[in-house]
Each structure stands twice: as structure tokens, then as C-alpha cells.
PAVEX-143641 format. One record per residue (C-alpha): residue number from 1; residue in one letter; x, y, z. Coordinates in nm, 3 decimals. Layout:
N
num/residuo/X/Y/Z
NUM/A/X/Y/Z
...
***
This chain:
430
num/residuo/X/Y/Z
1/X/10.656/18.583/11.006
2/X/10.738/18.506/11.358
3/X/10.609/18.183/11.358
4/X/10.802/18.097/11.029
5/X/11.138/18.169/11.190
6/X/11.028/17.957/11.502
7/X/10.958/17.671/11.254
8/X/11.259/17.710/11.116
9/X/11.476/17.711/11.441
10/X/11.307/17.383/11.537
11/X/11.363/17.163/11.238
12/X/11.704/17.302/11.084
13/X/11.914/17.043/11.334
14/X/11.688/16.784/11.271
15/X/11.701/16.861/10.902
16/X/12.099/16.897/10.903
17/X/12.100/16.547/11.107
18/X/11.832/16.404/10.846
19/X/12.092/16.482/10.559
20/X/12.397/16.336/10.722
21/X/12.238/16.037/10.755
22/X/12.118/16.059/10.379
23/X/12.477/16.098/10.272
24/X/12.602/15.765/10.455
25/X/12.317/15.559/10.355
26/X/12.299/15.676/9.975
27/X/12.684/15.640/9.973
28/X/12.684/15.302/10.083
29/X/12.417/15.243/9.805
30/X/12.597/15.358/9.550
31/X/12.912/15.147/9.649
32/X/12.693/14.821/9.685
33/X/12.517/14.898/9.319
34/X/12.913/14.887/9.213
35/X/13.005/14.567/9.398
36/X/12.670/14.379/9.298
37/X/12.809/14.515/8.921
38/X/13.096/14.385/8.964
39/X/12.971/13.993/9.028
40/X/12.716/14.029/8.807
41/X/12.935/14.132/8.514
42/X/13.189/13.882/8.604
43/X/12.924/13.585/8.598
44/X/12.736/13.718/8.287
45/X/12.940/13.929/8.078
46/X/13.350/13.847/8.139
47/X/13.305/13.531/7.864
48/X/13.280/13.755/7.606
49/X/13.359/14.108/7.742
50/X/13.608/14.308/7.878
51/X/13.619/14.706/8.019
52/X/13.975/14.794/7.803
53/X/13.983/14.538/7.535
54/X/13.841/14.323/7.217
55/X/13.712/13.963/7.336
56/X/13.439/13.796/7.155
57/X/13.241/14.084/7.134
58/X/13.380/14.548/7.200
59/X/13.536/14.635/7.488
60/X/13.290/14.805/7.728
61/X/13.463/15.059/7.847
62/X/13.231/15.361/7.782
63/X/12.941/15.223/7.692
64/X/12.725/15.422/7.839
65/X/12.833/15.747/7.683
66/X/12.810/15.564/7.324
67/X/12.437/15.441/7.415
68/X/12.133/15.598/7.612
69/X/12.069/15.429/7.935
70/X/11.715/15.362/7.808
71/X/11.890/15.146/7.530
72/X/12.124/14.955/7.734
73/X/11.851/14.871/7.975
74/X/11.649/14.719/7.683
75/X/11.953/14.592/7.486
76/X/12.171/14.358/7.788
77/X/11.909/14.132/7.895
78/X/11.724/14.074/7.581
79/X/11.895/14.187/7.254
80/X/11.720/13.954/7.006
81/X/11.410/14.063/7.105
82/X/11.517/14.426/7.045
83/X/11.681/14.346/6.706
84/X/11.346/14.124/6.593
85/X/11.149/14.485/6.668
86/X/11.339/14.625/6.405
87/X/11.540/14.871/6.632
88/X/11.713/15.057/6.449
89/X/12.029/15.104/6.690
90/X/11.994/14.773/6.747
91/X/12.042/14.612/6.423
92/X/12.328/14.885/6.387
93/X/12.507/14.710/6.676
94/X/12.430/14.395/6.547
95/X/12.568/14.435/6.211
96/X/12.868/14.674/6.347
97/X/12.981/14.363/6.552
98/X/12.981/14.139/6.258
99/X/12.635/13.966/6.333
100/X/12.742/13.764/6.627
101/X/12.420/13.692/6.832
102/X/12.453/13.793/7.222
103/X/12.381/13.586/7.489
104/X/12.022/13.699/7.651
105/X/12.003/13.750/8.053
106/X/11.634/13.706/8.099
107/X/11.717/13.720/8.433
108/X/11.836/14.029/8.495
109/X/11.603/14.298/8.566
110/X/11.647/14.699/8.545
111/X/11.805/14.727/8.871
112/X/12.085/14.459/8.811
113/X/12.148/14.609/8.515
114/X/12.179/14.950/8.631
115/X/12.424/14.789/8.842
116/X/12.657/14.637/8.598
117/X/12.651/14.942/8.414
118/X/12.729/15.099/8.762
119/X/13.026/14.887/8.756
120/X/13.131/14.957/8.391
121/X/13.124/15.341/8.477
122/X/13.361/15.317/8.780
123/X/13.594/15.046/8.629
124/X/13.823/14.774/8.818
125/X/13.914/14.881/9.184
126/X/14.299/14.872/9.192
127/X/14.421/14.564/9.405
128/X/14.667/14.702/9.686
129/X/14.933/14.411/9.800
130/X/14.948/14.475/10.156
131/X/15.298/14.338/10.311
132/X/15.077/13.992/10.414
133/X/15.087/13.904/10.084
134/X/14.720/13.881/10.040
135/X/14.571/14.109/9.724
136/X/14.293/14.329/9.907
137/X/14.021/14.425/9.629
138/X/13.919/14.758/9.711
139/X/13.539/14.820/9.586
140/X/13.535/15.180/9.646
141/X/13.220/15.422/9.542
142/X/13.289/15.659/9.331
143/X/13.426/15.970/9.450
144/X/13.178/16.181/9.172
145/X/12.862/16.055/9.303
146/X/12.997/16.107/9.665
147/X/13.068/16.518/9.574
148/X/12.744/16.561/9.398
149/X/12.587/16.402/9.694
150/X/12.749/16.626/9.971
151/X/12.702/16.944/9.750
152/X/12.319/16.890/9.770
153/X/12.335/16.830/10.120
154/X/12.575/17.161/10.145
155/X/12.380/17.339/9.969
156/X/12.054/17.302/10.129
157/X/12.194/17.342/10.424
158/X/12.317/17.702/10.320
159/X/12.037/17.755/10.196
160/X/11.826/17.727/10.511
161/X/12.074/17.910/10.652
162/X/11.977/18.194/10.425
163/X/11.594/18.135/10.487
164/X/11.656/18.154/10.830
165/X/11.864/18.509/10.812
166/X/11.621/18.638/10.532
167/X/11.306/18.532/10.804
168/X/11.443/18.687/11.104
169/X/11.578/19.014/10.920
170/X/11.217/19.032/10.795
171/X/11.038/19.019/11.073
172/X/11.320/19.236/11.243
173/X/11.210/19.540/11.023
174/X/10.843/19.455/11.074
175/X/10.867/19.495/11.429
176/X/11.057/19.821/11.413
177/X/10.795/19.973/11.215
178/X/10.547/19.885/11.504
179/X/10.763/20.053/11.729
180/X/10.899/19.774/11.905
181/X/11.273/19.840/12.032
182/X/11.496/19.488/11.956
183/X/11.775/19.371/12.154
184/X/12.057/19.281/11.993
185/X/12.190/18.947/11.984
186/X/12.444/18.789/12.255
187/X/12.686/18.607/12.033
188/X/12.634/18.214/12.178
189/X/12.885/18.104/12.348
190/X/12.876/17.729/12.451
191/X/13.158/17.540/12.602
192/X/13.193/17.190/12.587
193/X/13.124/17.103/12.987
194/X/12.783/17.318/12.918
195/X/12.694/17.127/12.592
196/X/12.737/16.771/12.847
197/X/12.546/16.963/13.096
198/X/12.256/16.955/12.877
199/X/12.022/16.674/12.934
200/X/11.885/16.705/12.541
201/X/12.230/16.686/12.416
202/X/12.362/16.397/12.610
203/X/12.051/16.187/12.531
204/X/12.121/16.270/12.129
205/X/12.479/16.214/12.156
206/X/12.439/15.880/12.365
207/X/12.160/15.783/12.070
208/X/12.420/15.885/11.755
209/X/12.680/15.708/11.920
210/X/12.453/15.368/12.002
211/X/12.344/15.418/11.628
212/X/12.705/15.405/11.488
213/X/12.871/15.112/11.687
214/X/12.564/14.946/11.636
215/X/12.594/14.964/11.272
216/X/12.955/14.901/11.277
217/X/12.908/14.601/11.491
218/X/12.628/14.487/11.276
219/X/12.839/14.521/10.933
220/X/13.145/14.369/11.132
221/X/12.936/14.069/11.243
222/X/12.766/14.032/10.880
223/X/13.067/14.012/10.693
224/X/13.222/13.769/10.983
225/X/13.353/13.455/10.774
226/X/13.276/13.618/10.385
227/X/13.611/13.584/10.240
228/X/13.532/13.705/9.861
229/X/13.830/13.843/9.675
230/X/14.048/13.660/9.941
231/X/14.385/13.553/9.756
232/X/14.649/13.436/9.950
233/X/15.031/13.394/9.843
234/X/15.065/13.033/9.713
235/X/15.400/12.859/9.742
236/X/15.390/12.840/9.368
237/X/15.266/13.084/9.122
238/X/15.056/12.902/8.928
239/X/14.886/13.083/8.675
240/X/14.553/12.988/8.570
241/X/14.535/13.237/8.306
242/X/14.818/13.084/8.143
243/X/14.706/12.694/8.176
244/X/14.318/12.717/8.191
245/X/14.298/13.027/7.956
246/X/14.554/13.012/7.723
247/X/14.670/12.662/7.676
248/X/14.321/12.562/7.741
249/X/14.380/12.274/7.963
250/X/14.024/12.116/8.085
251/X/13.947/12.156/8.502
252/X/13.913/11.804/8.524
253/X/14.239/11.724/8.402
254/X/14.362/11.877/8.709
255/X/14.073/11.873/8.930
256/X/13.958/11.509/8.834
257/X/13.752/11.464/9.169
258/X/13.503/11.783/9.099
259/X/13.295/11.533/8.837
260/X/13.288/11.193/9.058
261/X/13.331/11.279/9.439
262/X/13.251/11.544/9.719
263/X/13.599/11.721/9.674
264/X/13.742/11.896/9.339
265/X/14.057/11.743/9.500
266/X/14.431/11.968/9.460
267/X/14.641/11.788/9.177
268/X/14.962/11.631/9.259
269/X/15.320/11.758/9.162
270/X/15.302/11.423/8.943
271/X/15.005/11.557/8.728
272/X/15.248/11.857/8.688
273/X/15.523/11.686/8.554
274/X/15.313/11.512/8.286
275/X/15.397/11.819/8.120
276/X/15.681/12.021/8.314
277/X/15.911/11.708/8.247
278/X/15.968/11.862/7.935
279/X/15.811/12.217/7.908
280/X/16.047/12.408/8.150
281/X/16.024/12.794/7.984
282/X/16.368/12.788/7.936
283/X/16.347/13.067/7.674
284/X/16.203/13.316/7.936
285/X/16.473/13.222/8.216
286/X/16.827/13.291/7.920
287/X/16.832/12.924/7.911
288/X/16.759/12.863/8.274
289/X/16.471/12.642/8.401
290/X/16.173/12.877/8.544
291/X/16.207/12.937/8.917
292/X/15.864/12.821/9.001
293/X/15.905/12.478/8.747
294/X/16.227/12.452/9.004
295/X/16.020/12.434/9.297
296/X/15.818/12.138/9.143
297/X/16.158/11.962/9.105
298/X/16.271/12.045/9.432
299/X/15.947/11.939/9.597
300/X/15.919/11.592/9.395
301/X/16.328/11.554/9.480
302/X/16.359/11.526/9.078
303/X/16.692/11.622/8.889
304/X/16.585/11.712/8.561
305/X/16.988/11.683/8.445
306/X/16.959/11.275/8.533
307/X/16.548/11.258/8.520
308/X/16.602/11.055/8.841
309/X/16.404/11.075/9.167
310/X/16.570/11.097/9.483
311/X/16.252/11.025/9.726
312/X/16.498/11.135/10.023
313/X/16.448/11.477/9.884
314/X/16.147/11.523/9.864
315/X/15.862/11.667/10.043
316/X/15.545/11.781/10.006
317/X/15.412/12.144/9.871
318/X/15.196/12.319/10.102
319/X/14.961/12.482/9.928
320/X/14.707/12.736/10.058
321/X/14.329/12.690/10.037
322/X/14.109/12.953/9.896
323/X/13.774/12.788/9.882
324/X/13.697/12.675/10.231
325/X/13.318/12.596/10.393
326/X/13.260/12.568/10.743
327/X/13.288/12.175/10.870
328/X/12.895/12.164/10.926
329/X/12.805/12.264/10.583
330/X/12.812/11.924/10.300
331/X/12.874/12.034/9.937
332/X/12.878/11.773/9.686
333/X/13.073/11.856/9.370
334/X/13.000/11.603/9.170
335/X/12.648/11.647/9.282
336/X/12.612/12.012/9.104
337/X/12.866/12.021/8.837
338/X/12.713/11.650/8.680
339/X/12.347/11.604/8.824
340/X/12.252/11.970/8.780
341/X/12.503/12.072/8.521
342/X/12.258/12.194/8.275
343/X/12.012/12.355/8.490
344/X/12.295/12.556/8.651
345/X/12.419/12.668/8.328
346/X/12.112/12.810/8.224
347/X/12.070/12.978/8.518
348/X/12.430/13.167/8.513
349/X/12.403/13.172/8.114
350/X/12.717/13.016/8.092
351/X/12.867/12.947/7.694
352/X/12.875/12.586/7.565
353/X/13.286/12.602/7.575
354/X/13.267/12.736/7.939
355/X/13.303/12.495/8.250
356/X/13.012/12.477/8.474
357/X/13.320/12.525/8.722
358/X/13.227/12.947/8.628
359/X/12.907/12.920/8.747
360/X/13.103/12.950/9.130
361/X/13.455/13.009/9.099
362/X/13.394/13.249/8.812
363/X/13.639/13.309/8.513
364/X/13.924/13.122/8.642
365/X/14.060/13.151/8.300
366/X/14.140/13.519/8.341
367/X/14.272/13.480/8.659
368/X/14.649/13.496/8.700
369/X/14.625/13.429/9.070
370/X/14.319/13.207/9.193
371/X/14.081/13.380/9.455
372/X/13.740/13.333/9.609
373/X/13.502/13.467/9.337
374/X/13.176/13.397/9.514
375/X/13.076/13.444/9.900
376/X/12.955/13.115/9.911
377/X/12.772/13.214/10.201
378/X/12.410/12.980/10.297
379/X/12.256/13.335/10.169
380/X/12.438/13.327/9.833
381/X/12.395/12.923/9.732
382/X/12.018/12.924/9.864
383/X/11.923/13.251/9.649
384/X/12.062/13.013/9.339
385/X/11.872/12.725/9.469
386/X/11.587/12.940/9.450
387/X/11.629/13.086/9.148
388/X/11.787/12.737/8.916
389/X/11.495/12.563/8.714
390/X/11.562/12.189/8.752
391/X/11.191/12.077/8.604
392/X/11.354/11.969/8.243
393/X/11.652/11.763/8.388
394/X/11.683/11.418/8.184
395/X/11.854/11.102/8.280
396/X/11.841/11.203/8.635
397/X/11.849/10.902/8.862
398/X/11.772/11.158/9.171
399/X/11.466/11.322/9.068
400/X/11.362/11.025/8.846
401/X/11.318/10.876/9.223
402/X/11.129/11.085/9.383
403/X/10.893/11.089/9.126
404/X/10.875/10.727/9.122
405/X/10.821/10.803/9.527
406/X/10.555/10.987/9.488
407/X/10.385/10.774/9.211
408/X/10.375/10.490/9.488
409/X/10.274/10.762/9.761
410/X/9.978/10.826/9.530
411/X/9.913/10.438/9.486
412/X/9.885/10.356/9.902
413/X/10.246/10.163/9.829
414/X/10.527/10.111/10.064
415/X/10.796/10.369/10.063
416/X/11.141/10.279/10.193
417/X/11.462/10.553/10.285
418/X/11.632/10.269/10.060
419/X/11.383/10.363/9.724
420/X/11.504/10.741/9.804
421/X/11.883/10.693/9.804
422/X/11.925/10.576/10.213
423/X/12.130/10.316/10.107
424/X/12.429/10.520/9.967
425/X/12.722/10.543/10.233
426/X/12.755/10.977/10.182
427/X/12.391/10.990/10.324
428/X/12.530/10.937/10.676
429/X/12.896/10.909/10.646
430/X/13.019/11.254/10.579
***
């Protein structure tokens, strides 16, 4: 019995120190399986889905109390194979959303799903506006899991605590019985200078310590340049939503350089007034022009009362960017968006009526103010490059030549940087 409560004197602090470390790594866990959710259910399930309302197909919101886990896991990446088994909750949610075949994500496995339904669970973190102006996303864990985490931990820390009492009261009695007289116990009494005083202590303090900046620093110096959910104040507010969503204007009627050249280019104030000549939401404004249409007008020098120009007035809008790679990284729109347009839309599972402009800058129709959807970190775009099938592209002058390279590699024939492209000016000139 003595040796028990030894055992136990030796290991609780390492045990309490084991569990304190659980807590912060499971924690952060949990909060990543909600982030990773979060992206994944934006790419793969905001088309058609939304947590608090009707789209194409219910409102998600839920879910997971309306269907076993075991169902859902089965159900989200491949729910035609589930149906063609003759499931019988899965031809009920079939015919209870009026037939209307789902997309299928053979690409998400158990754990991503777990994770979107992570994300469903917890819901949309609330933006909070700081005074900057930018909208700061806050991806929070939940506070449940946290609780139900630090209770276990709690408790099993009580009860060692009891083990330890019950142990030494034990073997307490035990040695009266033998006779043995027991001195009571000093109450410890350790002061802080002592506690420094103690080689053991200092060396575990200096070693928590080295542990937690170093993490910190670590984390600080990973997310160094990852500007997701960054959303600056724009000198317009120009709602996607509204234009790209509801009005259903194309991306390339704005963004006519994404399809034919390295830069999606920013629209002019003249591609604006195509339409703002006329449609000025007077009806919102009691007859008034809208405030932001005004800026247009102001910025162009136009007076919508003569429809006259004044260049003398005008100047140009400075608008913020939001997508921005570093100078030594090249990025070809045109390149991704029209050479690899199909293979990257099979490989996000992107709709026939959605832009292959999702695939990175995510629903843009749903977004009142733009922001950076995706990292776009070299981790993020070479995990897709990994993962996109490009072996069934057709009419693709690219790969068509380096086939045709390799054909006259296999033949002993001459191979020139001119057969593979070296002509073409972006090769060097960038």
C-alpha cells in the first residue's frame, strides 16, 4: 500500500501536466475540424445549400440531429450509390426533396466530412467590424466541446486526488494497527523565492515557457502572409451578391482579362456606366440617385442632369486589392480557368451554371462584400495540383505537345524549347 501512494505522488504532476497539454491540443483540433468545415462546405456544398434557409436543395441547419452520423457519412459523398442500395432513408430523402439528384463528393473521405458536419453543428462565426474597417471572421471552437473537455480533465484530476487521500488514509490505519506511531503532517508551505530556488522547478518552468513561445512563434510565423477572410473597406460598396448573384451578370463581363491574359484585370468606371447610366436605384434613395452610383459619377466627372463629361473632374477610384500573390510567384488566369477548366471543375465539383471562378474565390455570388476565400498559399494550390486529374483534357494545345515531345523523344528525334512552347514571350517575360 505504501508503494501505491509513492506511485501516485510521482506521476500525479506529470499526469496533471499531461492533461493540460491534452486540453490545448484537442481544443485546437476541434477548432481546425470547424475551419477545414467551413472551406470545405463553402467549395462543395454553398451552390445548393445553406445553414438557415431553402436553396436548391433544405437548409442544413440541424442535420445532424434529423440523421445518424453513420448516415450522413454514407449519404454526402456518395448519395446515388446509397439510394441505388435501396436505402430506405435514403430514397425517403430523395423523394422528400422532390427527386433532385445530389451532387457526389467522391473525394471527400470520413474525416472531411466529419468536418463539414463539424461546421454545420457550430454554425457561421459572427464577423466583428473592428474600427479599421476590415471584417475579422472569427472561427471560434465551440465552447461545448471545450467544457466537456476540461470536465474530464477536472474530473480525473479529482479523482486522483481522492485515490491519493483514500491510499494514504489506508495505509495510515494499517500502520497503526502494527503499532507504528505517525507524525502528523506539516501543512506545506512554499513561497515563491523557494519554488525559484529549486533547481527541478526552474528547469520545468524554463522548458513550459520555451514550449509556449515556441509554439506561439511557430503559429505566428505559419500564418505570416495567409490573409483568408481578409476584407478590406472598398471606396465603393459594390455588392457582388446583388450583380453576380442576383442579376446574374457573367465574371467575364467585368473581369474580361481572367479568360485571355495573366490578370482577371479590375473593370473600369466605364464598364459601370454601361448600365448605371440609366439604372441609378432611385426608388431606394426617395427619388435620389444612390450614394455609391454618385461616387461613380463623381469619379468619371459625369453629370447625369446634362449626361456630359467634364474630364477636369475626374479622377481615378482607388480601389483596394484583396487577392494579392507575392511578386515571385506567376499565376496565369487564363491558363487555369480555360486550359484546365474542366479538370478543375471536376475536382471542386463545381455545377454546370457555376463559374470555374468558385473553384478559388469561392461563392462570390453570396458575397455582399468580396474577400479572400482561399489561402492561396504554395501549400494550398500544390495540394490541388496534386489532387486535379488532367489525363482526359481534349483540344489541349499544351499537353497535346508534350506528348508529341515525347513521341519524338521515343523516336531518337530532335527536341527544341521552341516544340515545347519557348517561343511564347510569357515564358521569360513576366
Amino acid at each position: 500500500m505504501r508503494d501505491i501512494s509513492m506511485i501516485l505522488k510521482s506521476v500525479w504532476k506529470s499526469l496533471f501536466v499531461f492533461s493540460a497539454i491534452s486540453v490545448i491540443a484537442v481544443s485546437t483540433v476541434n477548432a481546425q475540424d470547424a475551419k477545414e468545415g467551413r472551406t470545405l462546405f463553402k467549395a462543395k456544398c454553398a451552390s445548393c445549400h445553406a445553414l438557415d434557409q431553402k436553396m436548391v436543395g433544405p437548409a442544413l441547419a440541424g442535420v445532424s440531429d434529423r440523421h445518424p452520423e453513420s448516415f450522413l457519412l454514407k449519404w454526402i459523398p456518395n448519395n446515388a450509390a446509397l439510394i441505388a442500395s435501396g436505402d430506405p432513408a435514403a430514397v425517403k430523402l430523395f423523394n422528400d426533396n422532390g427527386k433532385v439528384a445530389m451532387t457526389t463528393f467522391p473525394e471527400l473521405d470520413e474525416a472531411k466530412v466529419k468536418d463539414i458536419l463539424a461546421y454545420i453543428k457550430e454554425g457561421e462565426p459572427k464577423a466583428a467590424t473592428p474600427a479599421g474597417g476590415a471584417a475579422v471572421k472569427d472561427d471560434s471552437t465551440s465552447g461545448l466541446s471545450i467544457a466537456g473537455i476540461v470536465a474530464i480533465v477536472v474530473l480525473a484530476i479529482v479523482i486522483l486526488v481522492i485515490l491519493g487521500r483514500a491510499s494514504k488514509l489506508l495505509e495510515r490505519l494499517i500502520l497503526q494497527k502494527q503499532g507504528i506511531e505517525i507524525e502528523e503532517d506539516v501543512p506545506l508551505k512554499v513561497g515563491v523565492r523557494k519554488m525559484f530556488k529549486n533547481k527541478k522547478f526552474v528547469m520545468f518552468f524554463i522548458l513550459c515557457l520555451i514550449i509556449c513561445l515556441g509554439s506561439f512563434g511557430w503559429m505566428g510565423m505559419w500564418e505570416t502572409g495567409v490573409h483568408t477572410g481578409y476584407q478590406p473597406v472598398q471606396p465603393i460598396k459594390f455588392s457582388h451578391e446583388l450583380h453576380a448573384g442576383i442579376n446574374q451578370i457573367d465574371c467575364q463581363y467585368c473581369h474580361n482579362g481572367a479568360f485571355k491574359s495573366k490578370n482577371a484585370t479590375i473593370p473600369s468606371l466605364n464598364v459601370c456606366m454601361n448600365c448605371h447610366k440609366a439604372v441609378q436605384a432611385r426608388d431606394k434613395y426617395d427619388g435620389e440617385i444612390s450614394p455609391e452610383i454618385k461616387k461613380i459619377y463623381a469619379s468619371l466627372g459625369y453629370d447625369p442632369e446634362t449626361q456630359k463629361y467634364d474630364e477636369s473632374k475626374a479622377k481615378p477610384m482607388e480601389w483596394v486589392r484583396v487577392h494579392n500573390l507575392p511578386d515571385f510567384a506567376y499565376f496565369n488566369h487564363s491558363q487555369h480557368v480555360v486550359v484546365a477548366e474542366d479538370a478543375i471543375r471536376k475536382a471542386k465539383g463545381l455545377q454546370p451554371n457555376e463559374p470555374v471562378c468558385f473553384a478559388c474565390h469561392g461563392p462570390v455570388n453570396t458575397m455582399e462584400e468580396i474577400y479572400q476565400y482561399s489561402p492561396l498559399t504554395m501549400k494550398w494550390c500544390i495540394n490541388c495540383h496534386k489532387e486535379t486529374d488532367i489525363s482526359g483534357q481534349k483540344n489541349n494545345a499544351f499537353y497535346a505537345k508534350v506528348i508529341e515531345a515525347h513521341e519524338k523523344i521515343k523516336k531518337g528525334e530532335k527536341i527544341t524549347p521552341a516544340l515545347l512552347g519557348g517561343l511564347e514571350c510569357g515564358k521569360c517575360h513576366y
